[in-house]
LONUTI-821040 format. One record per atom (N, C-alpha, C): y, x, z; residue in one letter; atom name; chain. Coordinates in Angstrom, 1 decimal. Each point is the difference from the previous one (the first is absolute). Layout:
residues N
+--------+--------+--------+------+------+------+
!     yy !     xx !     zz ! code ! site ! unit !
+--------+--------+--------+------+------+------+
!      Y !      X !      Z !    a !   CA !    A !
...
+--------+--------+--------+------+------+------+
***
This chain:
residues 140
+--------+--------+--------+------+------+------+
!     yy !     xx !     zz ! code ! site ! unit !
+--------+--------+--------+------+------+------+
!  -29.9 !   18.2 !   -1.2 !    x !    N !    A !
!    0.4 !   -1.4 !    0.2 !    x !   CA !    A !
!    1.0 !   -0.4 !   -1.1 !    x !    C !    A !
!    0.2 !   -1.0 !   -0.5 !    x !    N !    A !
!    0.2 !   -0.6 !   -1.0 !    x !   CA !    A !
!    1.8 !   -0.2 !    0.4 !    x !    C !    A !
!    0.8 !    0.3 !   -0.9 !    x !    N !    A !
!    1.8 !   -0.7 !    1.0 !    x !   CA !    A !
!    0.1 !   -0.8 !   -0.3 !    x !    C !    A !
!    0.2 !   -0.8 !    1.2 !    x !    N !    A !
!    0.9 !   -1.4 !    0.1 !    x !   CA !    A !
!   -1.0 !   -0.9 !    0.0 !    x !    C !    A !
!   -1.4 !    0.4 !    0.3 !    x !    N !    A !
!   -0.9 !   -1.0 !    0.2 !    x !   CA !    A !
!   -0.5 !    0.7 !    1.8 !    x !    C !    A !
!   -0.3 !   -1.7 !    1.0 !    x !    N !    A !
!   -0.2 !    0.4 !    1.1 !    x !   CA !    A !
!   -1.3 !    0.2 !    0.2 !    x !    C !    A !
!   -0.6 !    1.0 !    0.7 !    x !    N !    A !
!   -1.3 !    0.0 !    1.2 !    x !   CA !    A !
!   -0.7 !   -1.2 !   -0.2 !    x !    C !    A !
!    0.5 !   -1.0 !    0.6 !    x !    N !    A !
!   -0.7 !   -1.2 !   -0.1 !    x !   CA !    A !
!   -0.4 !   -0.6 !   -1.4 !    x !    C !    A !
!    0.8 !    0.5 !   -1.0 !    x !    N !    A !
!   -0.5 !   -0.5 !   -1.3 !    x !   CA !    A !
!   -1.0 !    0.7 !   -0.5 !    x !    C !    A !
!    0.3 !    0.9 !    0.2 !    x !    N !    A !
!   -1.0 !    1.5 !   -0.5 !    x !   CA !    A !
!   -1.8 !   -0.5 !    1.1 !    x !    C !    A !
!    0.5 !   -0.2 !    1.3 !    x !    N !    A !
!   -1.5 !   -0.6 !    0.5 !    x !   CA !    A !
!   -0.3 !   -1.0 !   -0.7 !    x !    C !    A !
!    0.4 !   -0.9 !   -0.2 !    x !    N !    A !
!   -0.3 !   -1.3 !   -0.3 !    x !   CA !    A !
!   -0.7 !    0.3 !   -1.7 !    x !    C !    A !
!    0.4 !    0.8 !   -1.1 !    x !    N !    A !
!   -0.6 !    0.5 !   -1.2 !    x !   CA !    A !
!   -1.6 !    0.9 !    0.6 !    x !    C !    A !
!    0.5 !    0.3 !    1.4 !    x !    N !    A !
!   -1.6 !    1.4 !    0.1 !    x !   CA !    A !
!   -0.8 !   -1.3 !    0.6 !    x !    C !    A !
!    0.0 !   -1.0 !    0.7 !    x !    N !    A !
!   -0.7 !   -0.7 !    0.5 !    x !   CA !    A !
!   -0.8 !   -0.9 !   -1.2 !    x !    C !    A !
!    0.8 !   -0.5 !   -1.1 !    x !    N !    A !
!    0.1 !   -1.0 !   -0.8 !    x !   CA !    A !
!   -1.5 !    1.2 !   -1.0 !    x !    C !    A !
!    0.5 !    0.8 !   -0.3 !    x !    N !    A !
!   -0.9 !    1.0 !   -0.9 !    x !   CA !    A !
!   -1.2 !    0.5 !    0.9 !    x !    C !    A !
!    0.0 !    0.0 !    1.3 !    x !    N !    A !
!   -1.2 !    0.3 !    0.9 !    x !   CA !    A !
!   -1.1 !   -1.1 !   -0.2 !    x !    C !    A !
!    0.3 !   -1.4 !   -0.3 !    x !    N !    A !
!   -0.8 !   -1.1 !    0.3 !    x !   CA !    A !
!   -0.3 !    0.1 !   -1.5 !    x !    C !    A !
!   -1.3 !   -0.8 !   -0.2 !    x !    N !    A !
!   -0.4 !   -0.7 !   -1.0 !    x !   CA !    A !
!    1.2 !   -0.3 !   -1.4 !    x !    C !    A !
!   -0.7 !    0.1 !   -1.0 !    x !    N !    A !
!    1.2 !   -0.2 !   -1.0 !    x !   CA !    A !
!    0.4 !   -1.2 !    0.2 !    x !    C !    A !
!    1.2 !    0.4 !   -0.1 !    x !    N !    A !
!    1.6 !   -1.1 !    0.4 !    x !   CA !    A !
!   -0.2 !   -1.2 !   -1.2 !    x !    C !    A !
!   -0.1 !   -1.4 !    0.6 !    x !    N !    A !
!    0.5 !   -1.2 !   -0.8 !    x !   CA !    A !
!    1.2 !    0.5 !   -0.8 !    x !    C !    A !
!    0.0 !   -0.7 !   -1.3 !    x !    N !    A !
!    0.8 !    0.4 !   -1.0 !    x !   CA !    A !
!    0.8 !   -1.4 !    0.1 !    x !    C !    A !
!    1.7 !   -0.3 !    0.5 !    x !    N !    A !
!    0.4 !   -0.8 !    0.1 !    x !   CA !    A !
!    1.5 !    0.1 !   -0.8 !    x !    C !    A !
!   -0.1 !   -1.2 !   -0.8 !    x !    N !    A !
!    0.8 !   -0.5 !   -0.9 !    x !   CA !    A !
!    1.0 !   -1.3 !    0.2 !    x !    C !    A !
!    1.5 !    0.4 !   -0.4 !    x !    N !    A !
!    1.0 !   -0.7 !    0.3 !    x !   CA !    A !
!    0.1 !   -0.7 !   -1.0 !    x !    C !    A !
!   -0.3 !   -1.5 !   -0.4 !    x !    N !    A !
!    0.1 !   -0.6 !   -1.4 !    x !   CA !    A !
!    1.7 !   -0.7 !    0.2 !    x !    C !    A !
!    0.8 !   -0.2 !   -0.9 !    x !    N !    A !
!    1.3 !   -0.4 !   -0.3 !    x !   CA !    A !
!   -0.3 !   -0.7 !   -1.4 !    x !    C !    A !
!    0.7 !   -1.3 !    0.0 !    x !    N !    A !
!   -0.2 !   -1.3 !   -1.2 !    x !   CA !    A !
!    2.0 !    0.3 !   -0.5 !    x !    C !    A !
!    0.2 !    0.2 !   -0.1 !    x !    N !    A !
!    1.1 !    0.1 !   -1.2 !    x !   CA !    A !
!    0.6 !   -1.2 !   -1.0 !    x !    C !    A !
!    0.9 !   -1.0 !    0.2 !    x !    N !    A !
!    0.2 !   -1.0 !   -0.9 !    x !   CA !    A !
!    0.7 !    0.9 !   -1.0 !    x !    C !    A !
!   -0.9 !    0.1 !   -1.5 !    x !    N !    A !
!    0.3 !    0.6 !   -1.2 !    x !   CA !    A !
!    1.4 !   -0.7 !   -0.4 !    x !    C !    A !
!   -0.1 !   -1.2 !   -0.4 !    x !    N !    A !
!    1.2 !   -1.4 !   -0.4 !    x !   CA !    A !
!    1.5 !    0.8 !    0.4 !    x !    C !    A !
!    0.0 !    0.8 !    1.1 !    x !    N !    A !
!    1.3 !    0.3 !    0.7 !    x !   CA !    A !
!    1.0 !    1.1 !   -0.8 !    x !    C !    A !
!   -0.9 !    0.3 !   -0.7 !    x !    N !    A !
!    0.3 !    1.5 !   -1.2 !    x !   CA !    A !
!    0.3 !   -0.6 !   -0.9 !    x !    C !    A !
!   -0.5 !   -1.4 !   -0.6 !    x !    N !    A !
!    1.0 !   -0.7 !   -1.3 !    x !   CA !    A !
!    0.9 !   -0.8 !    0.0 !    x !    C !    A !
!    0.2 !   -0.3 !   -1.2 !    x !    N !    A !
!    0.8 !   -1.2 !    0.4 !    x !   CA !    A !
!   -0.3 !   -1.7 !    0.3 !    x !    C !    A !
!    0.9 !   -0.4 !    0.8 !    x !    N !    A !
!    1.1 !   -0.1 !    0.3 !    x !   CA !    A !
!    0.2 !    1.0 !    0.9 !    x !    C !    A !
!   -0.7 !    0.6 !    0.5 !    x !    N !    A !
!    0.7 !    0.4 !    1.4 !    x !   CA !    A !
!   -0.1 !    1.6 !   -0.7 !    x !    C !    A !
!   -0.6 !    0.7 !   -0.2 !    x !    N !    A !
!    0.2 !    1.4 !   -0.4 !    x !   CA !    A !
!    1.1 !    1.3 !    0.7 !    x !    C !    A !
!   -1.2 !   -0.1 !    1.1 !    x !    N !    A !
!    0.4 !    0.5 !    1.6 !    x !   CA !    A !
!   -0.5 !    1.6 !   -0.8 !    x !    C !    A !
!    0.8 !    1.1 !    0.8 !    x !    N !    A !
!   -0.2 !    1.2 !   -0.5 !    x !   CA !    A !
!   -1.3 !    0.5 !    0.4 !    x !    C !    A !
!   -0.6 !    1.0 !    0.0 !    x !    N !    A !
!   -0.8 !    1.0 !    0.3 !    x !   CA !    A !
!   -0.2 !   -0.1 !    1.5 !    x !    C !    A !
!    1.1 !    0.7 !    0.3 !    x !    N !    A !
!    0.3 !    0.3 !    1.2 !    x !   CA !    A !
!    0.1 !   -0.9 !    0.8 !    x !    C !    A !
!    0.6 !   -1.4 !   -0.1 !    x !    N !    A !
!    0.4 !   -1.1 !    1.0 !    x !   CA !    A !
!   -2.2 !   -0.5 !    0.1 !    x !    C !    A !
!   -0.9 !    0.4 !   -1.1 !    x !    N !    A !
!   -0.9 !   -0.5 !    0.4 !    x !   CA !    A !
!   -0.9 !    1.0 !    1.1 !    x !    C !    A !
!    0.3 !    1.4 !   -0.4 !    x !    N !    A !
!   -0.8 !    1.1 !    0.7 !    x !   CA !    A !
!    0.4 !   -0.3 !    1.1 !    x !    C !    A !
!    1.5 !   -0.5 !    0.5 !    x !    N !    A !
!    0.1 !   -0.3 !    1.9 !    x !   CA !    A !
!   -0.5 !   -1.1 !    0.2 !    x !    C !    A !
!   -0.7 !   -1.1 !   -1.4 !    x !    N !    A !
!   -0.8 !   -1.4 !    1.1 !    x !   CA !    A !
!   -0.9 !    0.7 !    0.6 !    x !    C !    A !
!   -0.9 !    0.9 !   -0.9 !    x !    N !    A !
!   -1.0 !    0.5 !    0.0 !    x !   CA !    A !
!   -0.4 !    0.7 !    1.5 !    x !    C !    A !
!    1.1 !    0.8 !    0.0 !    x !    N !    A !
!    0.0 !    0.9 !    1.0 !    x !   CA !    A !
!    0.5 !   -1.1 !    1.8 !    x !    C !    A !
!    1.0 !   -0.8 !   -0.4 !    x !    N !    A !
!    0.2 !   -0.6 !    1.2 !    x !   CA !    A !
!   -1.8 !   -1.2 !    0.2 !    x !    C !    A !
!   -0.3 !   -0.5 !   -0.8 !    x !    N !    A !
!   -1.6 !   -0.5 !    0.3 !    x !   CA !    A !
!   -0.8 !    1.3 !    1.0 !    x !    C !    A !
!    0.4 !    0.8 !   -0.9 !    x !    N !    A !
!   -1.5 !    0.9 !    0.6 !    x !   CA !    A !
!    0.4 !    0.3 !    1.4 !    x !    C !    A !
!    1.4 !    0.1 !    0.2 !    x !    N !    A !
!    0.5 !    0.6 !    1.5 !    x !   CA !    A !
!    0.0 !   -1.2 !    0.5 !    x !    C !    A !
!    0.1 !   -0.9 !    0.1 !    x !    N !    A !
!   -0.2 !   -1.2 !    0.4 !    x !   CA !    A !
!   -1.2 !   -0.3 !    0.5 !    x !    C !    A !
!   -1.2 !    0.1 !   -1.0 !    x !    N !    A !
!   -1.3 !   -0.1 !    0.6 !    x !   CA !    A !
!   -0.3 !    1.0 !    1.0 !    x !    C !    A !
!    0.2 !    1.4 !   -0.5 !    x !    N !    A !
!   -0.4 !    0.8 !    1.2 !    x !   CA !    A !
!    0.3 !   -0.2 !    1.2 !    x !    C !    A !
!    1.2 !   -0.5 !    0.3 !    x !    N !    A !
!    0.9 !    0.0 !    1.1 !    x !   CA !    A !
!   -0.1 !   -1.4 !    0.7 !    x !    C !    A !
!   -0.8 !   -1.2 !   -0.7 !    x !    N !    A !
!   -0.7 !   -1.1 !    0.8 !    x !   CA !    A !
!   -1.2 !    0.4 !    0.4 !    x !    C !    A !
!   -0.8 !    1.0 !   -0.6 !    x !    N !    A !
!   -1.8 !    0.1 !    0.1 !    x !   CA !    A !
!    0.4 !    1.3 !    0.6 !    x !    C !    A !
!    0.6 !    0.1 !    0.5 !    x !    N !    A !
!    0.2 !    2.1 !    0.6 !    x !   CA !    A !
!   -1.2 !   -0.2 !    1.3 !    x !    C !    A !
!   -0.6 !   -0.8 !    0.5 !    x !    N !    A !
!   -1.2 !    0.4 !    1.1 !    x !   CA !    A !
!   -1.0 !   -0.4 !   -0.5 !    x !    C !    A !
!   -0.7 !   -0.2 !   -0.9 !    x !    N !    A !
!   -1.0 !   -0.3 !   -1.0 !    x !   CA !    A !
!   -0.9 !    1.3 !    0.0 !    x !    C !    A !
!   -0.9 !    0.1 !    0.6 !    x !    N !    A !
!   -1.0 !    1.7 !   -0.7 !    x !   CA !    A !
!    0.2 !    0.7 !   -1.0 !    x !    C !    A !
!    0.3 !   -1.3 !   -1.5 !    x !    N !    A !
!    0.1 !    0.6 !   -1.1 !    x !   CA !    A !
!    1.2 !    0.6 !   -0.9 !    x !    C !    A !
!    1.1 !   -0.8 !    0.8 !    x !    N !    A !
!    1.5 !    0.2 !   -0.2 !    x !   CA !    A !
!    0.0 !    1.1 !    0.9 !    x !    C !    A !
!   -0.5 !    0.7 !    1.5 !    x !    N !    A !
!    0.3 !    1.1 !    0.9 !    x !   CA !    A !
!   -1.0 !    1.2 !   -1.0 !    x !    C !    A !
!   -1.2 !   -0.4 !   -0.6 !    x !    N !    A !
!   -0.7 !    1.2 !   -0.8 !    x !   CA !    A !
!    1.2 !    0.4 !   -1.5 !    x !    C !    A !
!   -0.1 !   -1.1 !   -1.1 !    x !    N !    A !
!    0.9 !    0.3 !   -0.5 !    x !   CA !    A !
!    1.4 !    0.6 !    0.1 !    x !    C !    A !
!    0.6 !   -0.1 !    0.9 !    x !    N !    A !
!    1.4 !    0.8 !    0.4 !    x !   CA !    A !
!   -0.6 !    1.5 !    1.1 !    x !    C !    A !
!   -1.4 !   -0.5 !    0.0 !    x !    N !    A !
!   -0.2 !    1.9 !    0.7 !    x !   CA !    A !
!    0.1 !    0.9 !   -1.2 !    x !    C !    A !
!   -0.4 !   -0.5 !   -0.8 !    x !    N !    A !
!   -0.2 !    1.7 !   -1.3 !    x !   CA !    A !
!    0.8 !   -0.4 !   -1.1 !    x !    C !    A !
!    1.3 !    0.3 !   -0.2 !    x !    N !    A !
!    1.1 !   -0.4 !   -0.8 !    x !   CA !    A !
!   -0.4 !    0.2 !   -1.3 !    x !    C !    A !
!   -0.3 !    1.2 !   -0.3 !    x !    N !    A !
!   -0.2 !    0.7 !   -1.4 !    x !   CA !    A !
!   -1.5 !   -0.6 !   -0.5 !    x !    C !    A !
!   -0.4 !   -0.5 !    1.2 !    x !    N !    A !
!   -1.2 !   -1.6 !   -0.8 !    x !   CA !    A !
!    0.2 !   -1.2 !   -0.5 !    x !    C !    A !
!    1.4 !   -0.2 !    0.1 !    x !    N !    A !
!    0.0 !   -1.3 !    0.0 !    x !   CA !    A !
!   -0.3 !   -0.6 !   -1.7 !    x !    C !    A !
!   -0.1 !   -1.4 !    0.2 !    x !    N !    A !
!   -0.4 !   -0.6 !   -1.3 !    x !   CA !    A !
!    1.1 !   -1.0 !   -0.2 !    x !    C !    A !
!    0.3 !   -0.4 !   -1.2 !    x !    N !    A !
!    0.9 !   -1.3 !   -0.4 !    x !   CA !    A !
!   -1.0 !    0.0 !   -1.4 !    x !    C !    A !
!    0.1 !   -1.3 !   -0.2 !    x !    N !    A !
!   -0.1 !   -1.0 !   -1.2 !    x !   CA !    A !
!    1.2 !   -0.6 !   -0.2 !    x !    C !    A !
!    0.7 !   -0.1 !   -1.0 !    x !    N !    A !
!    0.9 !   -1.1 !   -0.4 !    x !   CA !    A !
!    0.1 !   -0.8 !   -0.9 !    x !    C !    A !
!   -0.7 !   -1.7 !    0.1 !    x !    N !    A !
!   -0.3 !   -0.7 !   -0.9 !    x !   CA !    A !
!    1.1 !   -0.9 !   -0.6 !    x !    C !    A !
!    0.0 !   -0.5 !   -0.9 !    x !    N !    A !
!    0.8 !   -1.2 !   -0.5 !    x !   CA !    A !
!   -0.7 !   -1.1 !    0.3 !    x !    C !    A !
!    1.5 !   -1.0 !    0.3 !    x !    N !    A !
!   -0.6 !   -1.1 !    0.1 !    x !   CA !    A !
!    1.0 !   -1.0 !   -1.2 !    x !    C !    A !
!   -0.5 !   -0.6 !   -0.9 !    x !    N !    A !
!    1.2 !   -0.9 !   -0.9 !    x !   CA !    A !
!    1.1 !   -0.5 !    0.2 !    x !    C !    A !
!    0.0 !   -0.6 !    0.8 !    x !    N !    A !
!    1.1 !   -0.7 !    0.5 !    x !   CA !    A !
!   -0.1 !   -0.3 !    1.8 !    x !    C !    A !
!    1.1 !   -0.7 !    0.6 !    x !    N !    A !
!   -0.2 !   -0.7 !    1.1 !    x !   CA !    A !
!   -1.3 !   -0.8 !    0.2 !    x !    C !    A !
!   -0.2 !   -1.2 !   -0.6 !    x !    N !    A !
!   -1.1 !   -0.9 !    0.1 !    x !   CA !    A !
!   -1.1 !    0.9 !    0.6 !    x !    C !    A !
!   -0.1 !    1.4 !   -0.8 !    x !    N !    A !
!   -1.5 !    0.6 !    0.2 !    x !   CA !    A !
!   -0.1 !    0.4 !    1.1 !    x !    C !    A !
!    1.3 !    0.9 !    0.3 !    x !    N !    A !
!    0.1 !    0.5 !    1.0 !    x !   CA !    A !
!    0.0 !   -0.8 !    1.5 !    x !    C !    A !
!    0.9 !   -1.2 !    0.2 !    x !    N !    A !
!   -0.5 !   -0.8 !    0.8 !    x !   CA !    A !
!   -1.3 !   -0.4 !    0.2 !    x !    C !    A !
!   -0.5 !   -0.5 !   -0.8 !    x !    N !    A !
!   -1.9 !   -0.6 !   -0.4 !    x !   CA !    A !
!   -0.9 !    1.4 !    0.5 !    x !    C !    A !
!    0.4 !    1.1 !    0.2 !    x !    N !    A !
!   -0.9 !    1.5 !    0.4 !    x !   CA !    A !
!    0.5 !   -0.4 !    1.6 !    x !    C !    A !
!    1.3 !    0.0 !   -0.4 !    x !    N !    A !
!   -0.3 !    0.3 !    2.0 !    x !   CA !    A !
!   -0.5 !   -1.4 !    1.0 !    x !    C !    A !
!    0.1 !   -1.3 !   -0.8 !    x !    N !    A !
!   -0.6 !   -1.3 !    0.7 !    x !   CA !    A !
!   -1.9 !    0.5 !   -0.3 !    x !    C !    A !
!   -0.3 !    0.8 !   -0.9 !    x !    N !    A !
!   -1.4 !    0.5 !    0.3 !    x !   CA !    A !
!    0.0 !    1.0 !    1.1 !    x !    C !    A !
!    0.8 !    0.9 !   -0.3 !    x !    N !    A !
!   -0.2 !    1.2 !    1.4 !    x !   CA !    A !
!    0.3 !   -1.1 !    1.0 !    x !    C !    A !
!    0.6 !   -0.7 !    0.5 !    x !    N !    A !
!    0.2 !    0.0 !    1.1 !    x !   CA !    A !
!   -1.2 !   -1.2 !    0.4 !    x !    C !    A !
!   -0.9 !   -0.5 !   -0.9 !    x !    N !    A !
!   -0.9 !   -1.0 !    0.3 !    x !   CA !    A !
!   -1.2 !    0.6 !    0.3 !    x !    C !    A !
!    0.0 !    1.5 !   -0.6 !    x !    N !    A !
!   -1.0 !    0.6 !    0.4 !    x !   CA !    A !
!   -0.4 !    1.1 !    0.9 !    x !    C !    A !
!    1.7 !    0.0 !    0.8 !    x !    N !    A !
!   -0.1 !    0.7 !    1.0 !    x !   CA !    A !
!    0.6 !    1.5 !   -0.5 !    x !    C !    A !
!    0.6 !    0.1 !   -0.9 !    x !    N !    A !
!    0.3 !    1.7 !   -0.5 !    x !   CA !    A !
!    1.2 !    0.6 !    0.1 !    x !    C !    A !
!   -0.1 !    0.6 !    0.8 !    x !    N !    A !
!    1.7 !    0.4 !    0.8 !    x !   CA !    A !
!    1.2 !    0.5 !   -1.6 !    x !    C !    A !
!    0.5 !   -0.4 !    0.2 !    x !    N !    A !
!    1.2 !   -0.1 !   -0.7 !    x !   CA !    A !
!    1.3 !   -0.6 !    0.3 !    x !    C !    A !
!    1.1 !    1.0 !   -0.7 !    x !    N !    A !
!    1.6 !   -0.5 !   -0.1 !    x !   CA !    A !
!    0.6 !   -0.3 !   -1.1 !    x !    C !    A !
!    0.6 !   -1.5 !   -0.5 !    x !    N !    A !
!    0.5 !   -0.3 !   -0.9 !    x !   CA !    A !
!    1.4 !    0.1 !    0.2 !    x !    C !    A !
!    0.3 !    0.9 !   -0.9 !    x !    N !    A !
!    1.4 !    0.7 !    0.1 !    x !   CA !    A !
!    1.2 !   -1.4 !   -0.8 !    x !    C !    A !
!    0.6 !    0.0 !    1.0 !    x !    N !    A !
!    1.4 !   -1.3 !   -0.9 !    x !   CA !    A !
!    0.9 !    1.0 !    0.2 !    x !    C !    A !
!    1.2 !   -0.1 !   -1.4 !    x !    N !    A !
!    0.9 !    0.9 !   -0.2 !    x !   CA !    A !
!    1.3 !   -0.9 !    0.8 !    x !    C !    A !
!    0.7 !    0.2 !    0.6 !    x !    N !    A !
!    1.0 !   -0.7 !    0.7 !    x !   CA !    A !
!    1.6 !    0.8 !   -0.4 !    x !    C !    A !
!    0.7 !   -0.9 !    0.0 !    x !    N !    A !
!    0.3 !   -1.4 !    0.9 !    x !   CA !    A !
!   -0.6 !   -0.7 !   -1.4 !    x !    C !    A !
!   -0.5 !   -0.2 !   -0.8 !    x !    N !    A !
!   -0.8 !   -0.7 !   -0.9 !    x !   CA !    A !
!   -1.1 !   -0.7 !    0.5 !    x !    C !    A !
!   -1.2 !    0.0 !    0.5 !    x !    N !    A !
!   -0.8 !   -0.2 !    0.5 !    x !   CA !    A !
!   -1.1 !    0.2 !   -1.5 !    x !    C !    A !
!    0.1 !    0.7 !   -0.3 !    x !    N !    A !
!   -0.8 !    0.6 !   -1.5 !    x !   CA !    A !
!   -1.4 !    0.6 !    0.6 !    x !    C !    A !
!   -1.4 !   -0.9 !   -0.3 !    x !    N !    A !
!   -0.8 !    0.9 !    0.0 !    x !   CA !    A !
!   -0.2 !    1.4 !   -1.0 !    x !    C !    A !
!   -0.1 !    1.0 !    0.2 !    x !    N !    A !
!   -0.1 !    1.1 !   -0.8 !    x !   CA !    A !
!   -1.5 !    0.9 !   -0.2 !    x !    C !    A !
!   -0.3 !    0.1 !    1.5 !    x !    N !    A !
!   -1.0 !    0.7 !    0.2 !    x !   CA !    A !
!   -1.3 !   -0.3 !    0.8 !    x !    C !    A !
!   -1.0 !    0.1 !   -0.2 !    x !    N !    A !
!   -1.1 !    0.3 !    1.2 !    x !   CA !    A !
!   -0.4 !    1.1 !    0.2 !    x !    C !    A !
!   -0.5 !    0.3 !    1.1 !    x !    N !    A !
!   -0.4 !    1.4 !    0.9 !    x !   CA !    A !
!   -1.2 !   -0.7 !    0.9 !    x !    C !    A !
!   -0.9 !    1.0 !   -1.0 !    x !    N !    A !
!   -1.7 !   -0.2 !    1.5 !    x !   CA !    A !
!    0.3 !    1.3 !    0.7 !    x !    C !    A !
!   -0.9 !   -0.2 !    1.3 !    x !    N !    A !
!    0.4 !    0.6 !    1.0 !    x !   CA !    A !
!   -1.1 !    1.2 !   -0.7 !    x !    C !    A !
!   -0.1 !    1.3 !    0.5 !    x !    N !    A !
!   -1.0 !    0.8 !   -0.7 !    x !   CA !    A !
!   -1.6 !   -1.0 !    0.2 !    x !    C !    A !
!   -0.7 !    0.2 !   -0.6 !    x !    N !    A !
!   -1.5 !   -0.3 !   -0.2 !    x !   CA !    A !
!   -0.9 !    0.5 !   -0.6 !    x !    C !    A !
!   -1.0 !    0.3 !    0.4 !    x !    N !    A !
!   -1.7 !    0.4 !   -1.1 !    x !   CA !    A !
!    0.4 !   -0.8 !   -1.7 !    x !    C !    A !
!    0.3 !    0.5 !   -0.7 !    x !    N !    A !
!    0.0 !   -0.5 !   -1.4 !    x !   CA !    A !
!   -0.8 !   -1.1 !    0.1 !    x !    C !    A !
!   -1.3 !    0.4 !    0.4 !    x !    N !    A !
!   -1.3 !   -1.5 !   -0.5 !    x !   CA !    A !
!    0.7 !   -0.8 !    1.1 !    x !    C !    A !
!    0.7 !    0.0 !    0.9 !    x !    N !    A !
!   -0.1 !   -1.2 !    0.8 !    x !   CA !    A !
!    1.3 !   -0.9 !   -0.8 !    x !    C !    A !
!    0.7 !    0.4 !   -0.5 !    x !    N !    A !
!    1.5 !   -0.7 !   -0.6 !    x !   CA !    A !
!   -0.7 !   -0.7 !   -1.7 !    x !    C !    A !
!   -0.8 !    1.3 !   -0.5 !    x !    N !    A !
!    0.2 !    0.1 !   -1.7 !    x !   CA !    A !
!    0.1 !   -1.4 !   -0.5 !    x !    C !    A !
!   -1.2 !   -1.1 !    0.4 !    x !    N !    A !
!   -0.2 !   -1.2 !   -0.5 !    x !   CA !    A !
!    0.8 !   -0.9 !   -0.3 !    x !    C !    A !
!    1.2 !    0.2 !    1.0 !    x !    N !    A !
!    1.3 !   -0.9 !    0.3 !    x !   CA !    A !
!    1.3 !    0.6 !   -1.2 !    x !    C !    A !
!   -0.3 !    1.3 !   -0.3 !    x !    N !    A !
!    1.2 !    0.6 !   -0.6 !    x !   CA !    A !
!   -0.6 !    0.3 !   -1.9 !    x !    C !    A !
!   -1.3 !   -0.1 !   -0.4 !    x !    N !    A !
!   -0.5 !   -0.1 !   -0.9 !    x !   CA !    A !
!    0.5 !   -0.4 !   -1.5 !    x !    C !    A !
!    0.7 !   -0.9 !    0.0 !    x !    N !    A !
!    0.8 !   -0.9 !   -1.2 !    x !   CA !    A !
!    1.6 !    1.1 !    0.2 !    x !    C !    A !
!    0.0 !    1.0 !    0.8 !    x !    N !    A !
!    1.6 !    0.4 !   -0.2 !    x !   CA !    A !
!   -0.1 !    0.8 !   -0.7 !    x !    C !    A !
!    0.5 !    0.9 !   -0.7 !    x !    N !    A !
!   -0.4 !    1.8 !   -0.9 !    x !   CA !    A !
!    1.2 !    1.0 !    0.7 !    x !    C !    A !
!    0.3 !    0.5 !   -0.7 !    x !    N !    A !
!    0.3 !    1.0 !    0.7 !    x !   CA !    A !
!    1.9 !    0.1 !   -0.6 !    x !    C !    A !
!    1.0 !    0.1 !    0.9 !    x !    N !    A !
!    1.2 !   -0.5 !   -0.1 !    x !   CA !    A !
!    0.6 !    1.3 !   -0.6 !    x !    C !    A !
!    0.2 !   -0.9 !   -1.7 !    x !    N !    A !
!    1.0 !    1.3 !   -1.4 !    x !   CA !    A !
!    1.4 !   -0.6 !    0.7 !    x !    C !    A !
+--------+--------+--------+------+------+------+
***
């Protein structure tokens, strides 16, 4: 048995590997690039916790979801993408489409500022999100 991991987790990986190959699900994260220059030329670090408070955010609104409860069964599967988004404008303009089109997501505001920073999709099938996230590349 594996330490520090429980019975129930351990079933939950024998069950998940018993069935049919497992949906391959992916956590996409949009990134306001802008936040790293100037004027604002926010550290490293102050961006890795938007990043991370989005994603824990999402998970933790979508936690009864099938896909959010498969994704958090087999940890050492999990997926992130972390995109750039140019500035605020974009980043707003993405989630007034996610949310027109029904696609679970958390738009992270940094407070007491009320700073958008981040978006967080809830895990998803790559093909079902990609179309919407297409124009982002991949966050240097």
């Amino acid at each position: 048995m594996h330490r520090g991991v429980s019975p129930a987790f351990l079933l939950g990986r024998k069950m998940a590997a018993s069935s049919a190959e497992p949906q391959i699900l992916v956590q996409y994260l949009v990134l306001r690039k802008d936040l790293s220059q100037a004027p604002f030329s926010w550290p490293s670090g102050a961006l890795v916790a938007q990043a991370c408070h989005a994603a824990t955010a999402a998970l933790h609104v979508h936690r009864d979801h099938p896909h959010t409860q498969a994704y958090l069964r087999e940890l050492e599967r999990m997926r992130k993408v972390v995109l750039e988004a140019p500035n605020e404008t974009t980043l707003k303009e993405l989630a007034e489409t996610l949310q027109q089109k029904n696609i679970d997501h958390m738009l992270w505001l940094e407070q007491p500022e009320n700073v958008p920073t981040c978006i967080a999709l809830r895990p998803y099938p790559k093909e079902d999100v990609s179309q919407y996230l297409k124009k982002f590349r991949l966050f240097k």
